[in-house]
Phi, psi and omega in degrees: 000128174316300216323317199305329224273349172279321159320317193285299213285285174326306196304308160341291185298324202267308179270324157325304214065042134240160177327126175288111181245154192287011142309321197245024147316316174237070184223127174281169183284339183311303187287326162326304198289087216313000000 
């Protein structure tokens, strides 16, 4: 579902602490992190 996927992409942003951009929507922040 887009909704989730907007969802995810907020959730992302609120724990990363960065911009949710739609590439890192199914990219965990864990894997971002070297």
């Amino acid at each position: 579902n887009n909704r989730s996927d907007s969802d995810a992409s907020i959730n992302l942003q609120l724990f990363s602490g960065k911009p949710a951009n739609p590439a890192d929507t199914h990219i965990e922040p864990t894997l971002e992190e070297p």
